[in-house]
Backbone as JSON, one array per atom type, in Angstrom:
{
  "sequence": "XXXXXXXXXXXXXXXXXXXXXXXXXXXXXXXXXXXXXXXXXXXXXXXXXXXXXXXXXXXXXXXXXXXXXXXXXXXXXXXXXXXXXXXXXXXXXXXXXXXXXXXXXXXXXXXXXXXXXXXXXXXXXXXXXXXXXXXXXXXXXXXXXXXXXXXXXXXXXXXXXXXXXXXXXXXXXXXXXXXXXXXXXXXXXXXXXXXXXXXXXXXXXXXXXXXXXXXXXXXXXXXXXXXXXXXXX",
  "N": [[13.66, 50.59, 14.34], [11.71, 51.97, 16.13], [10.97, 54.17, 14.14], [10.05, 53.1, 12.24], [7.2, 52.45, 12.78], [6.49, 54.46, 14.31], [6.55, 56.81, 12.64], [8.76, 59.82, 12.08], [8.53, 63.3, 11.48], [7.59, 66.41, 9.42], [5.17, 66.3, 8.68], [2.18, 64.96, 9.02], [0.94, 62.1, 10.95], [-0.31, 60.35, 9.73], [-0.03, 60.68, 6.72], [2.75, 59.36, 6.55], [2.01, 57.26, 6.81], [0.52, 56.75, 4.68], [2.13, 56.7, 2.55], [3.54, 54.18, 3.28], [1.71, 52.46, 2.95], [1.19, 52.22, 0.01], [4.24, 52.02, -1.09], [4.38, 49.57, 0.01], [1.77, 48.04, -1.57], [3.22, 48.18, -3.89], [5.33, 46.72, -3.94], [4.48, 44.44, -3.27], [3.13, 43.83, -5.73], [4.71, 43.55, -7.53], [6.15, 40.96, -6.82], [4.7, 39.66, -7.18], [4.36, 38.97, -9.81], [6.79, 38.53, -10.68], [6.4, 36.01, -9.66], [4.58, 34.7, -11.0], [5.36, 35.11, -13.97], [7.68, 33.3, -13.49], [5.97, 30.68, -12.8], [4.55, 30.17, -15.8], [6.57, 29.64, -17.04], [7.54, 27.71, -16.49], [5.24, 25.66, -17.0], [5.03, 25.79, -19.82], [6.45, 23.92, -21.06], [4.17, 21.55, -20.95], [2.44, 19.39, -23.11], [0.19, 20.77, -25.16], [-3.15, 20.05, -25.6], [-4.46, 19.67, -27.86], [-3.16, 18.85, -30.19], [-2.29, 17.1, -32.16], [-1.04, 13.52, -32.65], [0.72, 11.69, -34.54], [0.6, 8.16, -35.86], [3.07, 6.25, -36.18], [3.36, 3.62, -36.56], [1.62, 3.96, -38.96], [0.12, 1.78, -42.18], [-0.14, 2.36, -44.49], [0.72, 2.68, -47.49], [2.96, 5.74, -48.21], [3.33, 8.08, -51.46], [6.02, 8.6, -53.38], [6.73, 11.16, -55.8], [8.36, 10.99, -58.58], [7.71, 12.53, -60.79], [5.58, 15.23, -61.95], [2.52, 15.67, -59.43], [-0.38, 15.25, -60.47], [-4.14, 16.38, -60.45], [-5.68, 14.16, -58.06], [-7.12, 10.45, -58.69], [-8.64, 9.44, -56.5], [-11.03, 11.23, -54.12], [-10.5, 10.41, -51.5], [-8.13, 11.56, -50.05], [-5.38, 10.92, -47.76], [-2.74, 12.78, -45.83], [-0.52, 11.13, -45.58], [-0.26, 9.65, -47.7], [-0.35, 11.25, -49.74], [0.89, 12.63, -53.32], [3.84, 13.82, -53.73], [6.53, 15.87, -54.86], [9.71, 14.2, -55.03], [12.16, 16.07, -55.35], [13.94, 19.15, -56.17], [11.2, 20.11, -58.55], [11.16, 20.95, -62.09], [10.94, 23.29, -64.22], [10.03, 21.8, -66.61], [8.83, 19.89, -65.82], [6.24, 20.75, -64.85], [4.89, 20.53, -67.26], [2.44, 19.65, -70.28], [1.38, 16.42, -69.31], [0.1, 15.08, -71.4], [-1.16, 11.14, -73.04], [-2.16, 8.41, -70.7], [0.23, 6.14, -69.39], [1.77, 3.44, -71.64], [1.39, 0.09, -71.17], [3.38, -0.97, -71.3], [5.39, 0.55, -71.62], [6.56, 1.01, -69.05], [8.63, 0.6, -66.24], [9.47, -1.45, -63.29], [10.34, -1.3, -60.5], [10.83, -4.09, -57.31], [11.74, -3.09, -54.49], [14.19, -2.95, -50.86], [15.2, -1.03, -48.31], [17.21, -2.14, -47.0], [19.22, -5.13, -47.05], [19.52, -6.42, -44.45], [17.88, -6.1, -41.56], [18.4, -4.91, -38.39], [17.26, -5.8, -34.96], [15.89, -4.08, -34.04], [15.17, -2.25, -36.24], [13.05, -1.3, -38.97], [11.86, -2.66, -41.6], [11.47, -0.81, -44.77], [9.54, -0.59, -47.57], [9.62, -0.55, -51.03], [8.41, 0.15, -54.34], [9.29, 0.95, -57.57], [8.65, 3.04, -60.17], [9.27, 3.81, -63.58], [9.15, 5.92, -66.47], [9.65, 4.13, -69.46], [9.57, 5.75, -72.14], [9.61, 7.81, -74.9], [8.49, 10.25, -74.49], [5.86, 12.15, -71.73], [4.03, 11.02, -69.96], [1.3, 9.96, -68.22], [0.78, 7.87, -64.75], [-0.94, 5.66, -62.91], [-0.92, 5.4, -59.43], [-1.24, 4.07, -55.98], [-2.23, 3.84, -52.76], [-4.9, 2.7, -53.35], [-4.22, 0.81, -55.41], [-1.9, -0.64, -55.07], [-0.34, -2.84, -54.06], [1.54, -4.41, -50.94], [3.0, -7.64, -50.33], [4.3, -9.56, -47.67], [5.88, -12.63, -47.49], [7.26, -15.2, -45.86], [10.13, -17.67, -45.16], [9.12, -19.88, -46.32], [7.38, -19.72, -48.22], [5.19, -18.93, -47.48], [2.15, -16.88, -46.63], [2.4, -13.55, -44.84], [2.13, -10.68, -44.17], [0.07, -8.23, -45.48], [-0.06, -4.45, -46.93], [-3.14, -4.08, -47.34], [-4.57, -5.29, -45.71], [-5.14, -3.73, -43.35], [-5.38, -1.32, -43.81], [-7.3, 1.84, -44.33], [-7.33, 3.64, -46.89], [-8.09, 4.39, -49.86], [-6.84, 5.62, -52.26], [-5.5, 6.92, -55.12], [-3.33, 8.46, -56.6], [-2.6, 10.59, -59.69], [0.29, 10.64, -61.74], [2.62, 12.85, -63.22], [4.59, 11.13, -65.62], [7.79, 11.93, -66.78], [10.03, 12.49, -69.96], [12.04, 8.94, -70.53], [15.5, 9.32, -68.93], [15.37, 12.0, -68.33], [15.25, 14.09, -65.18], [12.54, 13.67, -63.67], [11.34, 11.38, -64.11], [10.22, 8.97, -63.39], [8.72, 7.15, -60.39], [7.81, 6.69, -56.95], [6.57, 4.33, -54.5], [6.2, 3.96, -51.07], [6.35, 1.81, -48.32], [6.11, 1.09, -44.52], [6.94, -1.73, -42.86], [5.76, -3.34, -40.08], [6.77, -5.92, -38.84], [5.14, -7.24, -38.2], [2.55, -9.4, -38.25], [-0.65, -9.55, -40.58], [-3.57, -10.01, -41.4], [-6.58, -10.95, -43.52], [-9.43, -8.52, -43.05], [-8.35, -7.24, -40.54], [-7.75, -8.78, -38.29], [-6.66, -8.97, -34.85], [-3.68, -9.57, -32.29], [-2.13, -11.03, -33.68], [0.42, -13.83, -34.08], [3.85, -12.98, -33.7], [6.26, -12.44, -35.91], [9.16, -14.48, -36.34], [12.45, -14.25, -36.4], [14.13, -14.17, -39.57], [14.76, -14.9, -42.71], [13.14, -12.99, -45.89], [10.44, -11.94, -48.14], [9.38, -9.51, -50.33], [6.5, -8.99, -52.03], [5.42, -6.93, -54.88], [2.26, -5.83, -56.42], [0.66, -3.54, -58.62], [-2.06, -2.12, -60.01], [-3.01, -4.31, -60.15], [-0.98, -6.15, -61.82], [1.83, -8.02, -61.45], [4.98, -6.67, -60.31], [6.95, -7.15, -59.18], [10.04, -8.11, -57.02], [10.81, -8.54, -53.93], [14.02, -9.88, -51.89], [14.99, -9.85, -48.02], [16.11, -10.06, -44.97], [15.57, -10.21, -41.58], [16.82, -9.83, -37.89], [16.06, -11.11, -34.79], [15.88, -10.33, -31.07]],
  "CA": [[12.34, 49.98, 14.35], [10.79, 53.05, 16.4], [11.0, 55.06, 13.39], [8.61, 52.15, 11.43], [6.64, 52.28, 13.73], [6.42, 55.64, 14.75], [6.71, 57.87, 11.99], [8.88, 61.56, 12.96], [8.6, 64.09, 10.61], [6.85, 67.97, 9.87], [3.98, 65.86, 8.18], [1.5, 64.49, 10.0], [1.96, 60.9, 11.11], [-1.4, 59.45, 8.9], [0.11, 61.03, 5.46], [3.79, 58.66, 6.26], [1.31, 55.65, 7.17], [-0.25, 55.79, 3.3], [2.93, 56.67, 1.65], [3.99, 52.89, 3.6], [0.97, 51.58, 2.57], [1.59, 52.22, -1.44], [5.35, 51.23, -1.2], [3.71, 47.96, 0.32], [1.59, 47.12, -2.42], [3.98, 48.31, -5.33], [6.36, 45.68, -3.75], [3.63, 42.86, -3.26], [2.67, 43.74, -7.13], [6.26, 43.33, -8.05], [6.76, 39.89, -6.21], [2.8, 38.58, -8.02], [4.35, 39.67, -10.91], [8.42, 37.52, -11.14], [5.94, 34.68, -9.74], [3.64, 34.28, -11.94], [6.14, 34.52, -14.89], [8.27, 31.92, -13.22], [4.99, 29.74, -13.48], [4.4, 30.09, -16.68], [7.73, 29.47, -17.97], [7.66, 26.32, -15.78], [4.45, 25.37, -17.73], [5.51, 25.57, -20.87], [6.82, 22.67, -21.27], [3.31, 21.01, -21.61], [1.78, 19.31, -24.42], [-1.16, 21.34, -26.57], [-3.76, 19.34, -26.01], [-5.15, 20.24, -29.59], [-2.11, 18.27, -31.28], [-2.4, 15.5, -32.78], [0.27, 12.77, -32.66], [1.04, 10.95, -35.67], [0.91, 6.96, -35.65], [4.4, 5.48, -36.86], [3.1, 2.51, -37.27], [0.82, 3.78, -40.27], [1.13, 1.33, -42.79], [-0.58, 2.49, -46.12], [1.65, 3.35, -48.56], [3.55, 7.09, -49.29], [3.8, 7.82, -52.57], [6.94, 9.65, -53.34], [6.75, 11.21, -57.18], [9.64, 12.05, -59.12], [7.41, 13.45, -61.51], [4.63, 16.27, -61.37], [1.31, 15.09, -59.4], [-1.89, 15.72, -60.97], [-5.43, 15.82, -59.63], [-5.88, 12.5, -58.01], [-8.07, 10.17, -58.89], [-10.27, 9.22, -55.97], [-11.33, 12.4, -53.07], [-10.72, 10.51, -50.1], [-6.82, 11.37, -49.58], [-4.83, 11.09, -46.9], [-1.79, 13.19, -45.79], [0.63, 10.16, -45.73], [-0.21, 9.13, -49.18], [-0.11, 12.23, -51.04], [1.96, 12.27, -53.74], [4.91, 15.26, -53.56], [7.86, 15.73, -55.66], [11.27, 14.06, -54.16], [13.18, 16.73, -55.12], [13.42, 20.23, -56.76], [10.9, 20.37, -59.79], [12.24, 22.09, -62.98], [9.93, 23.96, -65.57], [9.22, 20.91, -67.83], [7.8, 18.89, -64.82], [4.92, 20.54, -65.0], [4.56, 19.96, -68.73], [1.99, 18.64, -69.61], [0.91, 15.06, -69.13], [-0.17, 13.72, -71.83], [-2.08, 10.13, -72.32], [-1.68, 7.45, -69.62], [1.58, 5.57, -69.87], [1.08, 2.5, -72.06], [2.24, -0.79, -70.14], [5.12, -1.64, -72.27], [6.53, 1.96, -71.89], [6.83, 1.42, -68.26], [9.51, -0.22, -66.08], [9.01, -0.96, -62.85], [11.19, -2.39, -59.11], [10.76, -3.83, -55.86], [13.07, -2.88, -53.32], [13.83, -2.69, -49.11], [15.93, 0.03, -47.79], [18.4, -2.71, -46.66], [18.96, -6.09, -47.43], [19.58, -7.21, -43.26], [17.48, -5.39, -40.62], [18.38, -5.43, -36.95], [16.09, -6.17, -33.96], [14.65, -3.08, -33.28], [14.98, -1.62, -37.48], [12.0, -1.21, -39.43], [11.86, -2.81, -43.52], [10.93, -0.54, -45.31], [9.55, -1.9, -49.15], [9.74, 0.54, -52.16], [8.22, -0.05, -55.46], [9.49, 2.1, -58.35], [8.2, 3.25, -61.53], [9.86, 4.63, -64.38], [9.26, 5.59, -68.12], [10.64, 3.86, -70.12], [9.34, 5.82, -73.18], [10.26, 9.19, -75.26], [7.44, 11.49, -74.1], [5.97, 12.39, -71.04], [2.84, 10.53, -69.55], [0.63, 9.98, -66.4], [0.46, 7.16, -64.29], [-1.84, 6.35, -61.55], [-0.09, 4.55, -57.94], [-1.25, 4.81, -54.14], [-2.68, 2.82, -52.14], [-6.17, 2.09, -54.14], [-3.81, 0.13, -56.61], [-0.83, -1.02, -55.0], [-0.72, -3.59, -52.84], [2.7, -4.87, -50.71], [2.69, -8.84, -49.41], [5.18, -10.45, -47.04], [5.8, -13.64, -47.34], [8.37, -15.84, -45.18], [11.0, -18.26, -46.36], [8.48, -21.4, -46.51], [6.74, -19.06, -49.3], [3.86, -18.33, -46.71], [1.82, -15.22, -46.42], [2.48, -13.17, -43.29], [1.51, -9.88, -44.31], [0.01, -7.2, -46.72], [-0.7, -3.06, -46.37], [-4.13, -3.71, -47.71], [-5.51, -5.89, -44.71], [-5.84, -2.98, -42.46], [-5.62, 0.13, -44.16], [-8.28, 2.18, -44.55], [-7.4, 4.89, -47.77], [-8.51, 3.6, -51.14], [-6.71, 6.81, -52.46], [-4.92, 6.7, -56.4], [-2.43, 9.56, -57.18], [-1.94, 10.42, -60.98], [1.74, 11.42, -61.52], [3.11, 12.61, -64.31], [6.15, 11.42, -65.36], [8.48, 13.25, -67.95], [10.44, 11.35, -70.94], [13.09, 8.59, -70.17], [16.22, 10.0, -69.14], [14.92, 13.22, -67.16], [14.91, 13.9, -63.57], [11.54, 13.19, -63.36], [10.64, 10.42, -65.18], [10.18, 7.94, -62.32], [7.2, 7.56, -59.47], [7.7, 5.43, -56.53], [5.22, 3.91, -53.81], [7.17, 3.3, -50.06], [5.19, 1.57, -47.1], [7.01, 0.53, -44.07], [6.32, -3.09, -42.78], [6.01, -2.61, -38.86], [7.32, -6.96, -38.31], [4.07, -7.95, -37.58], [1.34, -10.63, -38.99], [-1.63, -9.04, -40.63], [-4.69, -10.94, -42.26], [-7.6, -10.11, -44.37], [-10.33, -8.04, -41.88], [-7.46, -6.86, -39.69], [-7.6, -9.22, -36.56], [-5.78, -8.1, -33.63], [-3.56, -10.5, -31.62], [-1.72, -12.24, -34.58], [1.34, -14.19, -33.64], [5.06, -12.24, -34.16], [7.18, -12.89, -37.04], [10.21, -15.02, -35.99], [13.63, -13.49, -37.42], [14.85, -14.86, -40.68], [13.92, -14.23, -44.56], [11.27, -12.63, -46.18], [10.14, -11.64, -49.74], [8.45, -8.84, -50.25], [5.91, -8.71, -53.76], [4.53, -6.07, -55.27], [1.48, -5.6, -57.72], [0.34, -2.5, -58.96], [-3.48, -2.3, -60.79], [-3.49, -5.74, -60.85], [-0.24, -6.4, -62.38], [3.1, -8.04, -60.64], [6.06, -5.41, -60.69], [8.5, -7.66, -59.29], [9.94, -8.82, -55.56], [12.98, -8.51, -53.76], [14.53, -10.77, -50.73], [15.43, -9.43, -47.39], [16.14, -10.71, -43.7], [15.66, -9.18, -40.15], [17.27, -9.9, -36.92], [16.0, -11.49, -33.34], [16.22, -9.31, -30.39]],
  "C": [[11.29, 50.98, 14.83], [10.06, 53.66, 15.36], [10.28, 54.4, 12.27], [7.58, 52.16, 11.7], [5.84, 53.29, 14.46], [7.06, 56.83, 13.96], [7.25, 59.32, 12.32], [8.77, 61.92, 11.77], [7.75, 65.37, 10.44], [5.48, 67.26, 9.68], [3.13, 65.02, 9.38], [1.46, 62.73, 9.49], [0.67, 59.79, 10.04], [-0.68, 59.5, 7.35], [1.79, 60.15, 5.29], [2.93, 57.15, 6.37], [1.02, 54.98, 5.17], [0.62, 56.17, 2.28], [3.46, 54.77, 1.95], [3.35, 52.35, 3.09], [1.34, 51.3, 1.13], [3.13, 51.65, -1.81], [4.68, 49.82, -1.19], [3.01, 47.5, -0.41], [1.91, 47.44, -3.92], [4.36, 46.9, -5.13], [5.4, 43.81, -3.9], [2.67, 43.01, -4.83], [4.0, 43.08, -8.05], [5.98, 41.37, -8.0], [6.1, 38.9, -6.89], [3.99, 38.37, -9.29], [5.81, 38.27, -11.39], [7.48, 35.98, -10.53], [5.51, 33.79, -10.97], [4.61, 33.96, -13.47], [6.9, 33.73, -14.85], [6.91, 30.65, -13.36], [4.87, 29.32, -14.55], [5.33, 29.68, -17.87], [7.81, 28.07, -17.67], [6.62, 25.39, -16.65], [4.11, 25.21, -18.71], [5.55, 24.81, -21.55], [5.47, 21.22, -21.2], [2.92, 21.15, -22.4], [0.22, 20.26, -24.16], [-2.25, 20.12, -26.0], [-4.69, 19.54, -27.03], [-4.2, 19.48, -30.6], [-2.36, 16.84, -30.98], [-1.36, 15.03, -32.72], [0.26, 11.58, -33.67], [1.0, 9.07, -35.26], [2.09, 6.82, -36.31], [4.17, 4.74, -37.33], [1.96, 2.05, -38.95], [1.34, 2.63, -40.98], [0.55, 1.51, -44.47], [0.46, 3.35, -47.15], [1.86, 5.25, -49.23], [4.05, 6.96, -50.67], [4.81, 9.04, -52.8], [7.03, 10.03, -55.26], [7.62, 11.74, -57.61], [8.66, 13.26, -60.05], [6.69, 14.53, -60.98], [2.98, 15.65, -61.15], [0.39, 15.77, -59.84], [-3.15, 15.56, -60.11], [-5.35, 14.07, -59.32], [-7.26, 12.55, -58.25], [-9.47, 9.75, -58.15], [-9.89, 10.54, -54.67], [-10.51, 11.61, -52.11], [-8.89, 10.76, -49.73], [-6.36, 11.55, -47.92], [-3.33, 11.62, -46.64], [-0.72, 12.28, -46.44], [0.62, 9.57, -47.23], [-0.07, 9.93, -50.3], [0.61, 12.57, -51.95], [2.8, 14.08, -53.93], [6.07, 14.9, -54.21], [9.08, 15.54, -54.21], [11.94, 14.92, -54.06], [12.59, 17.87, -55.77], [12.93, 20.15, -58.41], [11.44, 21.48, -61.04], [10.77, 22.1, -63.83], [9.27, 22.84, -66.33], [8.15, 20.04, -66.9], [6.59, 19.01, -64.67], [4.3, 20.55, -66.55], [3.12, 19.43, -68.38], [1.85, 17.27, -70.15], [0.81, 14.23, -70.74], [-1.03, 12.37, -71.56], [-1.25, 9.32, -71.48], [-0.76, 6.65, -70.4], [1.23, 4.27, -70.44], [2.06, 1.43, -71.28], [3.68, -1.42, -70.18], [6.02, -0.63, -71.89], [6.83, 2.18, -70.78], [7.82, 0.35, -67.57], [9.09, 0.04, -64.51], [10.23, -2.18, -61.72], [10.66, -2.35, -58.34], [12.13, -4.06, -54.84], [12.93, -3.47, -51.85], [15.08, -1.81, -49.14], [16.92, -0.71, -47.12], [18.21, -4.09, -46.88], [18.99, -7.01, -45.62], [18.91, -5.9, -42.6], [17.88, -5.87, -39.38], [17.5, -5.8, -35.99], [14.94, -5.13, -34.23], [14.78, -1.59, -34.9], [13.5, -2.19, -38.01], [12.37, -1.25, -41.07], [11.15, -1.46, -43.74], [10.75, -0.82, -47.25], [9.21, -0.53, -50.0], [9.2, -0.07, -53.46], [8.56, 1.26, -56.38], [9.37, 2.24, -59.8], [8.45, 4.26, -62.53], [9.13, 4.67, -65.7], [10.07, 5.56, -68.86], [10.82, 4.4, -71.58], [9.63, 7.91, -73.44], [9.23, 10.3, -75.03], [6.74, 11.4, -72.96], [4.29, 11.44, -70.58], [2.21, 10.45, -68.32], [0.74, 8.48, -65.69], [0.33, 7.04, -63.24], [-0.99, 5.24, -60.63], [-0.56, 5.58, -56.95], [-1.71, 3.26, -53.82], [-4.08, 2.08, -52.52], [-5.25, 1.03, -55.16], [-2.57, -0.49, -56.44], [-0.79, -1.63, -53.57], [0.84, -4.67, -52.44], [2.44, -6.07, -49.92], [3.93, -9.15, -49.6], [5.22, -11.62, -46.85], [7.29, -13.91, -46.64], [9.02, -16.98, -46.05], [10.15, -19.38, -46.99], [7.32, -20.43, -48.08], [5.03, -18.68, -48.67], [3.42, -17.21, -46.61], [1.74, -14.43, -45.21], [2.0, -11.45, -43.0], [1.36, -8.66, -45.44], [-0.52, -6.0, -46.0], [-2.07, -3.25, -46.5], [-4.93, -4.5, -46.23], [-5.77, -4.73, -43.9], [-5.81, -1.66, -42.94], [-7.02, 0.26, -44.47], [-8.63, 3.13, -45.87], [-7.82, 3.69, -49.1], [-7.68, 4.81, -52.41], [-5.4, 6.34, -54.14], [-4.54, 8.2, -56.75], [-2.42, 9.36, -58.68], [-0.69, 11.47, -61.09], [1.94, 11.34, -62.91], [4.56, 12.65, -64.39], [6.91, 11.72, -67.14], [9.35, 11.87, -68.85], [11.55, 10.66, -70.39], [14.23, 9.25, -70.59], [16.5, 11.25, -68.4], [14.87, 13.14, -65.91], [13.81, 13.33, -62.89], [10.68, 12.3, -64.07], [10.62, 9.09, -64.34], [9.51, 8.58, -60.9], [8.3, 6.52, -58.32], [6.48, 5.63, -54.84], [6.35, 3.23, -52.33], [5.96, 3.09, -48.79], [6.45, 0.47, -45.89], [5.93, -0.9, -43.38], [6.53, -2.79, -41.46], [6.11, -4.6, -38.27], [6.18, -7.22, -37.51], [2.98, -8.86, -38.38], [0.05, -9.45, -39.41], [-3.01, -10.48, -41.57], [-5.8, -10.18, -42.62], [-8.77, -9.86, -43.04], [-9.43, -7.68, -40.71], [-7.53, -7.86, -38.59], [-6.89, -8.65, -35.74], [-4.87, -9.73, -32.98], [-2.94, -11.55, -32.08], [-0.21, -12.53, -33.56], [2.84, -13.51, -33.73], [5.43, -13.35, -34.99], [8.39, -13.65, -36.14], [11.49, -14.65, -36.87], [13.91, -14.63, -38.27], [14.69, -14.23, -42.2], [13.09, -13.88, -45.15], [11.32, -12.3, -47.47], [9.26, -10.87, -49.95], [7.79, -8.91, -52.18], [5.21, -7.64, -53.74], [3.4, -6.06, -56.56], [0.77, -4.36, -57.55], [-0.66, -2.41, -60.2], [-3.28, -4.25, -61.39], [-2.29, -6.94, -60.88], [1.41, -6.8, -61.58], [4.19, -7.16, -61.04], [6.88, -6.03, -60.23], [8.17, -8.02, -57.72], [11.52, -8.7, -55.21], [13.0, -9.46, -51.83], [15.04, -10.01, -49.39], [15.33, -9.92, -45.89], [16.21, -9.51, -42.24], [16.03, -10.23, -38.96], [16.44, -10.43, -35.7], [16.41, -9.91, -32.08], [17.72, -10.05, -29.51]]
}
């Protein structure tokens, strides 16, 4: 401790003082130094606040296109509705188009992604649109033109996507001749087991588990309906 304290050596005892001093703040640069990157690693692990977080409960209809989408028809799109090929496009897909599909030449289902849902599963309702004809055409589906209502077993109305959405948005898809990979559109919106009514209210009553019926019409026109039940907690 003398010898900390009391510097011996030929040098004079000021020139061992400011070699101590510089050790001393290498070491207290060092020490800043494994802190601070332990901080920062620790910190990490917070959210961005610049990110956005998706709603789940959207409920305006994705359009999923077998075929190849074309300019849509109205500006205002929205991510979730945009229409994108299901799978890998092949050379003819982007063919082109052709006139709009005539109504006869098209075929068209409504689905749910299961026929029993559990408590805490989410319907989801599918409409799907094929051609049924030998050459390749366009046809328009989104949410400006396709509209999904829930009704319960008493044949009551309990809810549709259009009461609270806000997109008005019409994809034109083209789809390729029956037969082809891409010769079928479809339109999926999940139902989030809740009441909606026209002007959105807030505060509607819950669904009670049992049967439901989902319909679809598309520009107007019924495309069909399919049956499906959900679960109690």
């Amino acid at each position: 401790m003398s010898s900390v304290l009391h510097p011996v050596g030929p040098e004079g005892r000021s020139t061992y003082w400011r070699r101590r001093v510089v050790v001393l703040v290498v070491l207290v640069a060092l020490v800043a130094g494994v802190v601070w990157g332990v901080t920062a690693l620790v910190g990490g692990g917070e959210e961005d606040p610049a990110v956005t977080r998706l709603d789940p409960t959207a409920t305006s209809p994705t359009v999923n296109a077998g075929g190849s989408p074309s300019t849509p028809a109205s500006p205002d799109a929205s991510p979730s509705e945009a229409a994108s090929p299901s799978g890998s496009a092949s050379e003819s897909a982007s063919a082109t188009a052709g006139a709009a599909c005539p109504a006869d030449g098209l075929t068209s289902a409504v689905s749910t992604t299961a026929s029993n849902y559990g408590p805490q599963a989410v319907p989801q309702l599918v409409l799907s649109v094929v051609n049924a004809g030998a050459a390749p055409c366009t046809v328009e589906i989104g949410a400006g033109n396709v509209t999904f209502t829930v009704a319960d077993s008493s044949g009551a109305r309990v809810w549709s996507n259009v009461d609270c959405q806000t997109s008005s948005r019409i994809a034109e898809v083209t789809l390729q001749a029956k037969g082809s990979d891409d010769d079928d559109t479809s339109a999926r919106v999940n139902w989030p087991r809740t009441r909606s009514a026209a002007g959105c209210p807030s505060n509607l009553a819950d669904v009670p588990p049992g049967e439901y019926t989902v319909s679809v019409t598309r520009a107007g026109v019924e495309a069909g309906r399919a049956t499906f039940s959900i679960a109690g907690s």
